[in-house]
Backbone as CSV, one residue per row, in Angstrom:
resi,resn,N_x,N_y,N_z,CA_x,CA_y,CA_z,C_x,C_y,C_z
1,UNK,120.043,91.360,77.933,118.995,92.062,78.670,117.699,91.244,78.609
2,UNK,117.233,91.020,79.842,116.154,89.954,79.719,114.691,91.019,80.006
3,UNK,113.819,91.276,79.493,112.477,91.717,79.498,111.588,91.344,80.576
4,UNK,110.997,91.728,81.578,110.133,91.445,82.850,108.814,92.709,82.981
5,UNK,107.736,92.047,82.924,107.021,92.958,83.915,106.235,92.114,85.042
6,UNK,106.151,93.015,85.895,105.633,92.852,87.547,103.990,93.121,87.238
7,UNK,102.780,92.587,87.998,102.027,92.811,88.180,101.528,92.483,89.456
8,UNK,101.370,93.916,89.757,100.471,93.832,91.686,99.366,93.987,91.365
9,UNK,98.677,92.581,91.770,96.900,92.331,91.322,96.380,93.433,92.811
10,UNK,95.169,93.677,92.450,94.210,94.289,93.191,93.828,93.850,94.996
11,UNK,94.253,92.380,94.521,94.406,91.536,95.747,95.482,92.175,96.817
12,UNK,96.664,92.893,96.571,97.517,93.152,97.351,96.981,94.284,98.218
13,UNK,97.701,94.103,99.495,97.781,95.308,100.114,98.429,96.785,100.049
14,UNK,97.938,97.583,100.485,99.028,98.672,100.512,100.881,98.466,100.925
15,UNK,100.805,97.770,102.491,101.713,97.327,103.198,102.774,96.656,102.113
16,UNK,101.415,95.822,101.178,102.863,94.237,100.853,103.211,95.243,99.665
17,UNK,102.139,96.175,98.909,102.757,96.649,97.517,104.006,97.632,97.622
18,UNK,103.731,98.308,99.223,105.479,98.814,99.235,106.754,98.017,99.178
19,UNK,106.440,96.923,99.767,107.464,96.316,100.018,107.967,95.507,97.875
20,UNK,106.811,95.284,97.462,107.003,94.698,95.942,107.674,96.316,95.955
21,UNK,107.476,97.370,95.682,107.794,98.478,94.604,109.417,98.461,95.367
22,UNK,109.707,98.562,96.501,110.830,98.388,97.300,111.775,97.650,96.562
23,UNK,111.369,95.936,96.376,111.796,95.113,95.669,112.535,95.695,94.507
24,UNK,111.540,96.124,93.532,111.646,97.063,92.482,112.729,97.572,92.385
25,UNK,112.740,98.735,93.093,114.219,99.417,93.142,115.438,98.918,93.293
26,UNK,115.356,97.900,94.304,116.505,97.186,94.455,117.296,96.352,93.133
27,UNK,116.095,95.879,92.363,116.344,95.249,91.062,116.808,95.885,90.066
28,UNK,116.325,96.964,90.172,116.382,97.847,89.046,118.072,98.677,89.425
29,UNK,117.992,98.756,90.812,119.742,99.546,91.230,121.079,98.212,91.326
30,UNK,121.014,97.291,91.132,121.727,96.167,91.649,121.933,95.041,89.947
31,UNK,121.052,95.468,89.296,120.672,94.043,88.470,120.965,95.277,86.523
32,UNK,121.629,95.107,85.828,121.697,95.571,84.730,121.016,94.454,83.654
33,UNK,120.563,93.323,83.611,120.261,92.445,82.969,118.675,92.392,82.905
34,UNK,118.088,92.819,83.522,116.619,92.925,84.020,115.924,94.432,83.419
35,UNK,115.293,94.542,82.532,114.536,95.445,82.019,113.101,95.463,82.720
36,UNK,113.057,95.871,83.614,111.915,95.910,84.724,110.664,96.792,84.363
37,UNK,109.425,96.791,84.365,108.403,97.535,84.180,107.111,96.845,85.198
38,UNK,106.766,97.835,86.057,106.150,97.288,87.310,104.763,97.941,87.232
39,UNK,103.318,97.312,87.143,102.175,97.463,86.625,101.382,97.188,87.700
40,UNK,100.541,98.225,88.420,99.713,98.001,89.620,98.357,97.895,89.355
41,UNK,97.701,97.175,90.023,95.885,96.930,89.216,95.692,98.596,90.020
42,UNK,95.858,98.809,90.636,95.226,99.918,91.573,96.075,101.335,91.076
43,UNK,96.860,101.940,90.247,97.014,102.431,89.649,95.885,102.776,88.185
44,UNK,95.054,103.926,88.491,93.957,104.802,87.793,94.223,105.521,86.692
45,UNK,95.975,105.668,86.670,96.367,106.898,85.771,96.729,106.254,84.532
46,UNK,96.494,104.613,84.631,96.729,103.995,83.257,95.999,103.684,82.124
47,UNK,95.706,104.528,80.957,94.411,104.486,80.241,94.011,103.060,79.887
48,UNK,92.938,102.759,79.558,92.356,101.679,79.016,93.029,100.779,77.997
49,UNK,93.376,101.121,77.136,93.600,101.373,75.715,95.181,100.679,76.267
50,UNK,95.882,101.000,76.999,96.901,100.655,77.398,97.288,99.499,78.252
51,UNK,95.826,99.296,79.305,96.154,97.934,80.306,95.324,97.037,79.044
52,UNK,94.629,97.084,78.362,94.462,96.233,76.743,95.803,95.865,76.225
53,UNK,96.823,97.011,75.894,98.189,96.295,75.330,98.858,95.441,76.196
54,UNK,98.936,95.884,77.235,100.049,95.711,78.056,99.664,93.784,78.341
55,UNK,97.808,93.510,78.013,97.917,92.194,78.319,98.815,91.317,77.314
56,UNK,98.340,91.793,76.421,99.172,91.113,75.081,100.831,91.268,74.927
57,UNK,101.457,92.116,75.735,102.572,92.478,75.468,103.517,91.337,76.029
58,UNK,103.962,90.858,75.234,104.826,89.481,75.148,106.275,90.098,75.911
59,UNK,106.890,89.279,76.659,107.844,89.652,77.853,108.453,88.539,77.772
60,UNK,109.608,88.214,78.356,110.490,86.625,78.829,109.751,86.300,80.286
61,UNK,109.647,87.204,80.890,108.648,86.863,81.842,107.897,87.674,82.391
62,UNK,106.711,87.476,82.838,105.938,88.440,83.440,105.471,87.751,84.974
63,UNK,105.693,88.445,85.996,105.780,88.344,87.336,104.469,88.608,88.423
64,UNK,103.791,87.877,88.489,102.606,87.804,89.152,102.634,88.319,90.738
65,UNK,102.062,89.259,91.125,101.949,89.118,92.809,100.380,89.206,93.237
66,UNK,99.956,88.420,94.017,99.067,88.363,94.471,97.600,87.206,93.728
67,UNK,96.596,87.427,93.720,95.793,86.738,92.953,95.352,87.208,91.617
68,UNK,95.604,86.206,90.690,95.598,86.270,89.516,94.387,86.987,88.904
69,UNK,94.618,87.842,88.307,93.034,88.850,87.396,92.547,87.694,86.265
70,UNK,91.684,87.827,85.484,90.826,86.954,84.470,91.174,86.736,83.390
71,UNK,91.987,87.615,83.214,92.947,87.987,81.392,94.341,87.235,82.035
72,UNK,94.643,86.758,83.343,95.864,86.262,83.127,96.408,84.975,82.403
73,UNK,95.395,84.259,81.950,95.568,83.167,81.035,95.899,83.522,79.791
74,UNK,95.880,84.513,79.504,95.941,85.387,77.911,97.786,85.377,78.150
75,UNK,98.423,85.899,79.498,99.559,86.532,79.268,100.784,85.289,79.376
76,UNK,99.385,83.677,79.998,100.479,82.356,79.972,100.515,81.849,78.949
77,UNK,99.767,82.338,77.604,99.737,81.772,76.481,101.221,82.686,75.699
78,UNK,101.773,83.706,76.082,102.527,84.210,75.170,103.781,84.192,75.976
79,UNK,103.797,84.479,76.949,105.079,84.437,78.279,105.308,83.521,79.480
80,UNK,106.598,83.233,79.838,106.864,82.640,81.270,106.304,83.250,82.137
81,UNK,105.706,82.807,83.138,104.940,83.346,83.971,105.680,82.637,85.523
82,UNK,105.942,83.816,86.628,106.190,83.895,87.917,105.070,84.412,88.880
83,UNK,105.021,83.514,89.582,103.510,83.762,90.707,104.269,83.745,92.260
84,UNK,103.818,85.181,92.592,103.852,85.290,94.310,103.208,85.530,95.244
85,UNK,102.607,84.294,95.996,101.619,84.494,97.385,102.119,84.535,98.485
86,UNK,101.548,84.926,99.423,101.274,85.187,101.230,101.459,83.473,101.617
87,UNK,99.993,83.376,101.315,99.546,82.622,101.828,98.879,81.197,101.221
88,UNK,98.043,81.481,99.988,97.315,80.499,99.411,98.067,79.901,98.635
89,UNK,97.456,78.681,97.957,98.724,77.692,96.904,98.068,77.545,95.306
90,UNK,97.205,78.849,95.466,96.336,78.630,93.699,97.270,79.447,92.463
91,UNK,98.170,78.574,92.448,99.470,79.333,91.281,98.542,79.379,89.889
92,UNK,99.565,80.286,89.334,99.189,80.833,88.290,100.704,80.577,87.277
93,UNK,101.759,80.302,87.928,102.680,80.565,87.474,103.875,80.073,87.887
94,UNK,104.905,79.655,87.809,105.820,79.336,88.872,105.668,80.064,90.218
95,UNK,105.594,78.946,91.157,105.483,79.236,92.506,106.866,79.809,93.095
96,UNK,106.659,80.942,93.963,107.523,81.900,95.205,106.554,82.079,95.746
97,UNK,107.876,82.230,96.930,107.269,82.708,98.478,108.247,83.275,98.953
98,UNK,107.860,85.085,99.626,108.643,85.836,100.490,109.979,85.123,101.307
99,UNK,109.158,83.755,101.901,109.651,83.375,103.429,110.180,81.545,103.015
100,UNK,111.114,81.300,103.971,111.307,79.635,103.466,110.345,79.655,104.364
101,UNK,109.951,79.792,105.482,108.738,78.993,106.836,107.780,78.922,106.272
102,UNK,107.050,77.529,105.832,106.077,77.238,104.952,106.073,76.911,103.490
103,UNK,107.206,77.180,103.191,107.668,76.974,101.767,107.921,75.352,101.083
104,UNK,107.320,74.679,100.619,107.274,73.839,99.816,108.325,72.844,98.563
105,UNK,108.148,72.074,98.745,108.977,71.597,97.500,108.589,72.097,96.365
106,UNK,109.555,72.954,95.092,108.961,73.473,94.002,108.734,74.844,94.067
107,UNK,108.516,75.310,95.349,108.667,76.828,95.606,109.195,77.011,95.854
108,UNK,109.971,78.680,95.173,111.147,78.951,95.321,110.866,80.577,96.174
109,UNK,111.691,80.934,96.770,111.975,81.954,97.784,112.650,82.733,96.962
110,UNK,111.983,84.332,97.187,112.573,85.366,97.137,112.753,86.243,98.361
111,UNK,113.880,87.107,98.313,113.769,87.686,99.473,113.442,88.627,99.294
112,UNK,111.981,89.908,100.240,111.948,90.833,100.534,113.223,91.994,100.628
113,UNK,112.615,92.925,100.653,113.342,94.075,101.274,112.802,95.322,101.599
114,UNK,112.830,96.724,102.551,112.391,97.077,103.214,113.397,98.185,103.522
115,UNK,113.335,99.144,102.794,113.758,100.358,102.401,114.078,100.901,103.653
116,UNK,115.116,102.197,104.184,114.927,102.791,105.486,113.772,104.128,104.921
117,UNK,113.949,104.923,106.187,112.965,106.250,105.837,113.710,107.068,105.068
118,UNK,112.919,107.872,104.356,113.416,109.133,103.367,113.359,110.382,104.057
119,UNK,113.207,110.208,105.438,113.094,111.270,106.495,112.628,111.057,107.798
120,UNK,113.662,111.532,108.581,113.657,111.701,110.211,113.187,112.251,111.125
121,UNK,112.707,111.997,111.889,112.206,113.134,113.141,112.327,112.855,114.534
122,UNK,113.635,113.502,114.943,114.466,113.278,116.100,112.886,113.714,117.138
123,UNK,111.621,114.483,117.218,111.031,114.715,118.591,109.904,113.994,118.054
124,UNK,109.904,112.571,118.286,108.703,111.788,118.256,108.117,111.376,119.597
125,UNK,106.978,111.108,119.813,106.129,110.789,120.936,105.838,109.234,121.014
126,UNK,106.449,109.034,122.096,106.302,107.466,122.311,104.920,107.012,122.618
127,UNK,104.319,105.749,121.912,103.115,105.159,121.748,103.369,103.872,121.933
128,UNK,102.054,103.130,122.187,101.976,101.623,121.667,100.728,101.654,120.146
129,UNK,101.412,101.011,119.730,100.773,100.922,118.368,99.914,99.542,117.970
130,UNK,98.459,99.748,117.675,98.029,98.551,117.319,97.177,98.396,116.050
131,UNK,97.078,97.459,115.245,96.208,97.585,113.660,94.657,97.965,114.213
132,UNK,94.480,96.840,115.497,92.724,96.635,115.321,92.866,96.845,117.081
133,UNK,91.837,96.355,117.765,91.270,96.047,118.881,91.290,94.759,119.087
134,UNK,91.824,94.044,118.613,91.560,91.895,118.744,92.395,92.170,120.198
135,UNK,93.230,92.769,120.839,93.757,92.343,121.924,93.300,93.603,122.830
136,UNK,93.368,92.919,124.056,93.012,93.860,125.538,94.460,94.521,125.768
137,UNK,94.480,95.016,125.693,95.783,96.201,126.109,95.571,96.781,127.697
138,UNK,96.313,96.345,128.675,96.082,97.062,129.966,96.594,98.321,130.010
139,UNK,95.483,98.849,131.283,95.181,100.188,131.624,96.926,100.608,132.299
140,UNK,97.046,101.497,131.940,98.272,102.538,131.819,98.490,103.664,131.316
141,UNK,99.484,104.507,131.562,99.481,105.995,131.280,100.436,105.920,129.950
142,UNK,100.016,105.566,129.165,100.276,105.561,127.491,99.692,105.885,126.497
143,UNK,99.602,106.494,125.336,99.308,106.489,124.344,99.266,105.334,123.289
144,UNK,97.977,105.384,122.974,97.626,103.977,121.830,97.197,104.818,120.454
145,UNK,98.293,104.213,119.351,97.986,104.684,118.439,97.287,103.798,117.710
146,UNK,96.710,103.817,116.863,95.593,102.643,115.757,96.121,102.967,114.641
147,UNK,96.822,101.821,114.045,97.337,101.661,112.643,96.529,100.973,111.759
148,UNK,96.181,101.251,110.227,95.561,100.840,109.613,96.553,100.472,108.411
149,UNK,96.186,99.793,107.560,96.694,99.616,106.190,97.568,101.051,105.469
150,UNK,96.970,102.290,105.892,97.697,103.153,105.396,98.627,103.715,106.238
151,UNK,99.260,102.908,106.095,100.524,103.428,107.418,102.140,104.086,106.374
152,UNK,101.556,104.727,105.522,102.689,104.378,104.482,103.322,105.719,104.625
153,UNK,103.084,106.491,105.086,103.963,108.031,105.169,105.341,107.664,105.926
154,UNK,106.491,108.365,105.540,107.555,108.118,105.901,108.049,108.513,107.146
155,UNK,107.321,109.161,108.087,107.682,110.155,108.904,108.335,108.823,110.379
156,UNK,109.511,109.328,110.999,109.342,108.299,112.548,108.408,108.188,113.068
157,UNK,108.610,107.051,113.546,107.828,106.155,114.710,108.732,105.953,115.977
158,UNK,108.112,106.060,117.120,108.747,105.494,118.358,107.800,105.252,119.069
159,UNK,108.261,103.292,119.768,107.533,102.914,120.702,107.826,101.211,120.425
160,UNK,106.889,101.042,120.578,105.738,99.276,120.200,104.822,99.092,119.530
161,UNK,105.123,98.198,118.546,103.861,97.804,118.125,103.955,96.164,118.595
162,UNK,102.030,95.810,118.640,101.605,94.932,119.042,100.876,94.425,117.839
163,UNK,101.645,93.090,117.012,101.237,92.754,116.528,99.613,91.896,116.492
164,UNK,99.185,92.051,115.626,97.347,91.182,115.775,98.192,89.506,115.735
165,UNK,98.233,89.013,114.956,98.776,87.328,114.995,99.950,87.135,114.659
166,UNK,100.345,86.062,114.309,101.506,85.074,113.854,101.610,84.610,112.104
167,UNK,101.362,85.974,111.321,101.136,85.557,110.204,102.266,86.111,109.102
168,UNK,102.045,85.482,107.468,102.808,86.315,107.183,102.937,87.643,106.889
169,UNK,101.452,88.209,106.764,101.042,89.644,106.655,101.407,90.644,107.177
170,UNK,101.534,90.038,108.758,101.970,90.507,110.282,103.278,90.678,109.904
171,UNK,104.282,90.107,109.571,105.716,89.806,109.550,106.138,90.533,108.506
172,UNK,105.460,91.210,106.861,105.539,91.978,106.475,105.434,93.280,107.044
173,UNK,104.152,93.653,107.614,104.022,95.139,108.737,105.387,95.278,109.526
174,UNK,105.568,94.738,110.421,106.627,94.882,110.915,107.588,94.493,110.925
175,UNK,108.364,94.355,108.985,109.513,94.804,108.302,109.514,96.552,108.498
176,UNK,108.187,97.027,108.057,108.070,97.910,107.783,107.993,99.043,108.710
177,UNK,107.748,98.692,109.789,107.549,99.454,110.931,108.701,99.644,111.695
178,UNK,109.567,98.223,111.603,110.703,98.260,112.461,111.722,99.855,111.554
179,UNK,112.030,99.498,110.459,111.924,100.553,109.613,112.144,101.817,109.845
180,UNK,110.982,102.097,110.628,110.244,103.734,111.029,110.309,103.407,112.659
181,UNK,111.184,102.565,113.078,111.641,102.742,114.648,110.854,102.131,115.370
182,UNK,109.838,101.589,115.214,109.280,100.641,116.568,110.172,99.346,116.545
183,UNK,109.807,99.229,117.451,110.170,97.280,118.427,108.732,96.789,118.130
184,UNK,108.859,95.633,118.037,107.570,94.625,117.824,107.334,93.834,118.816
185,UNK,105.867,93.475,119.143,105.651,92.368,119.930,104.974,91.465,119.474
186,UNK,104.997,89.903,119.412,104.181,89.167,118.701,104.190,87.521,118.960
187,UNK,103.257,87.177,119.287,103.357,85.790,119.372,104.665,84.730,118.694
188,UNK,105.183,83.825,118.730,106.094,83.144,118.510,105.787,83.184,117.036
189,UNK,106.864,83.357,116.141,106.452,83.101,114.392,107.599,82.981,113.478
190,UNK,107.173,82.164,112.833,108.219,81.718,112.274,108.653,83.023,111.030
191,UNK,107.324,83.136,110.493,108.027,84.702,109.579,108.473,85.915,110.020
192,UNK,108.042,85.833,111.345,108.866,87.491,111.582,110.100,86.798,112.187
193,UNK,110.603,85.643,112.420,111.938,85.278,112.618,113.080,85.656,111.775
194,UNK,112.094,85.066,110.542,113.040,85.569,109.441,113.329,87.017,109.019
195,UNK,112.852,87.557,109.136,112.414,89.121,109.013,113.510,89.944,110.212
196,UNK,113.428,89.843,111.526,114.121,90.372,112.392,114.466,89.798,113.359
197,UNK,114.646,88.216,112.719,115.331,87.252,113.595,114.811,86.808,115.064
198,UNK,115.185,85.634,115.148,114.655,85.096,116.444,114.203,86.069,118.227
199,UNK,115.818,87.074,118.203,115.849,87.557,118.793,115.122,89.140,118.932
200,UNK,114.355,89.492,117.596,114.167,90.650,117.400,113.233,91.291,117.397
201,UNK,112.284,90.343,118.461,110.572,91.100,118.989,110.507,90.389,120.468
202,UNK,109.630,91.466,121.052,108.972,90.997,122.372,108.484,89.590,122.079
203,UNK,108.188,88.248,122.797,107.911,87.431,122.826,106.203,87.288,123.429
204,UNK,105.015,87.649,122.799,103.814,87.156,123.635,103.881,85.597,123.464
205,UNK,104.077,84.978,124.977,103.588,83.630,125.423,102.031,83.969,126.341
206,UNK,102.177,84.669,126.915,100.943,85.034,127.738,100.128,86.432,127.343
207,UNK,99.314,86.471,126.534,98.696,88.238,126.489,98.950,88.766,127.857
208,UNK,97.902,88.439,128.846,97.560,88.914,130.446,98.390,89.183,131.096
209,UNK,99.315,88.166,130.889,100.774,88.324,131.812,102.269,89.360,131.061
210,UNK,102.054,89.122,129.970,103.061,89.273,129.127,103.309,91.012,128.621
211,UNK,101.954,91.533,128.321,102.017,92.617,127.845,102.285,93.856,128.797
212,UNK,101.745,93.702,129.835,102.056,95.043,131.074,103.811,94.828,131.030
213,UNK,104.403,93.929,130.560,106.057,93.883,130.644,106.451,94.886,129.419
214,UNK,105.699,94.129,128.122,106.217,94.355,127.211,105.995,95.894,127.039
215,UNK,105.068,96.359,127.802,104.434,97.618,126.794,105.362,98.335,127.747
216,UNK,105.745,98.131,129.309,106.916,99.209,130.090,108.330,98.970,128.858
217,UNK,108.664,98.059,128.860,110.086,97.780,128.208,110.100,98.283,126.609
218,UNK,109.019,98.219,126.118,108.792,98.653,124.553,108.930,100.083,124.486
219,UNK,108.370,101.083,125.603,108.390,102.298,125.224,109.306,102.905,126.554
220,UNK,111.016,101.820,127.046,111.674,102.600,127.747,112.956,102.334,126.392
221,UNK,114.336,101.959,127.122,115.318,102.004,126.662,115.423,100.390,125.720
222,UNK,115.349,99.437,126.560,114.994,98.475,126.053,114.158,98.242,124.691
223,UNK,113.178,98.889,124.690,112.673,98.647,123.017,113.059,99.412,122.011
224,UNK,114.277,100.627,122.508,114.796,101.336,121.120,115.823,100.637,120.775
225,UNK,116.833,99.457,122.021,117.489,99.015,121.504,117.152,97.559,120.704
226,UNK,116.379,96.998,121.187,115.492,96.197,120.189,115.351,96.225,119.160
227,UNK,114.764,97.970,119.159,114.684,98.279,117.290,115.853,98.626,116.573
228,UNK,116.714,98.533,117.015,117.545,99.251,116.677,118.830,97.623,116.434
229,UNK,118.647,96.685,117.017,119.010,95.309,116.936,118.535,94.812,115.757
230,UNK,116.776,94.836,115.956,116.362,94.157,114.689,116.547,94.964,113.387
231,UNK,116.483,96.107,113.266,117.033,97.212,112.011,118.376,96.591,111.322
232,UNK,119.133,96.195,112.290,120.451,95.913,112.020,120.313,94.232,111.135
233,UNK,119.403,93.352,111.650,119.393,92.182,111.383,118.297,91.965,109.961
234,UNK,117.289,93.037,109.521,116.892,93.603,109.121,117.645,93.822,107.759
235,UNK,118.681,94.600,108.075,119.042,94.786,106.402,120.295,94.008,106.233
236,UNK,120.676,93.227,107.114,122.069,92.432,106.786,121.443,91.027,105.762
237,UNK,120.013,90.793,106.372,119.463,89.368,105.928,118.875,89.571,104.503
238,UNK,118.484,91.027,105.152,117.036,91.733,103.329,117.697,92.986,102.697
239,UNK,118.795,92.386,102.743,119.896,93.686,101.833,119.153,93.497,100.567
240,UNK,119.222,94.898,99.795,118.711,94.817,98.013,119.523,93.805,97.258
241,UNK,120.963,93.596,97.809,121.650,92.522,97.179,121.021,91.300,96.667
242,UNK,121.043,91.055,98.361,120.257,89.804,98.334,119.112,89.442,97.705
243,UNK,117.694,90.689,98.029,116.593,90.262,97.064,117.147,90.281,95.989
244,UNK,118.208,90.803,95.069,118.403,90.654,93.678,118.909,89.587,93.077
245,UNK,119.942,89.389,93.852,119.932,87.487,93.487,119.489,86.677,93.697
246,UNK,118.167,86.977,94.578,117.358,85.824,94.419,116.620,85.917,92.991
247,UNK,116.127,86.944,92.552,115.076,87.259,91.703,115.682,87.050,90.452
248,UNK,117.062,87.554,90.227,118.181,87.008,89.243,118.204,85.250,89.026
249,UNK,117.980,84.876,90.304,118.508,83.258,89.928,117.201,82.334,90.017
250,UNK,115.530,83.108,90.256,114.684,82.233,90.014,114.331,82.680,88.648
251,UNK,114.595,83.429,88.062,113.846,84.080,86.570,115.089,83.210,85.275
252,UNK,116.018,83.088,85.683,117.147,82.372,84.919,116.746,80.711,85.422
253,UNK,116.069,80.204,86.207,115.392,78.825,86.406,114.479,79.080,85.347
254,UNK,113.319,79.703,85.729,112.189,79.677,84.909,112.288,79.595,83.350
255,UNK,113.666,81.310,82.675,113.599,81.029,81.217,114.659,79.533,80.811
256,UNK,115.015,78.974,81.823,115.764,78.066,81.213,114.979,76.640,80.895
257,UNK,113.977,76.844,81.571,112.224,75.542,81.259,112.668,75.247,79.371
């Protein structure tokens, strides 16, 4: 039995920390060798007195997500240390990354995963869904919903969402969304390729031109089967299996240093 704790720095999002606690489960249902204990900076209900032990508390490894807090030099002096970013390359720890697109010599890939819903709702109202305002959305007889960071209630979704960019942040959201039944639309990207595959979002090449297509086809028949394509591609690629042997076979690299 090998000893691990997780830490989701303050830095994380809501979005990415479901998808880590997601992770979680999968490890914890799949993996008997892994003594898991998962520690959120943004979690209030943990007394003082306790995130004090917990720095000192010596582990085989302790698992970094996001940007490193000030005491984390305290926890590389006693334990192996695993570090996981988005985006930036200021390790703390052995380097991972969600995604191979962008991934480096020396960094090692874990795979996501991305739970279904814990509840259904067959009479949902079709929308187009967007985080912000960065894009012009043409005039039509639709509903625009505005998604924010707290998009985390389990309830269905039906429609489109319109992703903001080509990032990996983006490509996390809509793991998560596809999920809860939308189709995605989004500039060409290499991380939501991986995520719901080449074939498994609207394609923006043109905003102006592109979206009066996408947004009829997103909220007719065409974008449930979309979602319902990428769902499928979705958990065949980001089965819990899979994240578990990845996480199994970079933590057995690391204690073997």
């Amino acid at each position: 039995m090998h000893t691990c704790n997780w830490y989701i720095s303050s830095s994380v999002s809501d979005v990415l920390a479901q998808v880590i606690h997601d992770m979680a489960n999968a490890l914890r249902t799949h993996s008997r060798d892994i003594d898991l204990r998962v520690i959120s900076a943004k979690d209030k209900s943990i007394p003082g007195i306790e995130r004090v032990k917990n720095i000192f508390a010596k582990k085989e490894i302790w698992h970094l997500f996001g940007r490193a807090p000030i005491w984390w030099r305290i926890v590389r002096l006693h334990s192996r240390t695993v570090h996981t970013l988005l985006e930036t390359t200021n390790w703390a720890g052995h380097p991972s990354r969600f995604f191979t697109e962008g991934a480096l010599n020396g960094e090692d890939v874990i795979f996501p995963v991305f739970d279904p819903l814990s509840t259904q709702s067959e009479d949902v109202s079709k929308a187009v869904f967007v985080r912000s305002h960065k894009r012009k959305l043409p005039e039509g007889d639709y509903s625009v919903m505005d998604i924010s960071e707290k998009i985390l209630r389990p309830e269905a979704l039906s429609g489109v969402y319109i992703a903001d960019e080509a990032t990996p942040r983006e490509a996390m959201r809509a793991g998560i969304l596809t999920m809860r039944g939308l189709s995605i639309a989004s500039e060409k990207s290499g991380w939501l390729d991986e995520i719901l595959g080449p074939d498994g979002y609207f394609l923006i090449k043109n905003e102006e031109e592109d979206l009066p297509r996408i947004i009829r086809q997103g909220l007719a028949d065409r974008g449930r089967h979309m979602a319902m394509a990428a769902r499928h591609f979705l958990k065949s690629r980001r089965s819990h299996e899979r994240c578990t042997d990845s996480l199994i076979t970079l933590y057995r690299k690391v204690i073997a240093k």
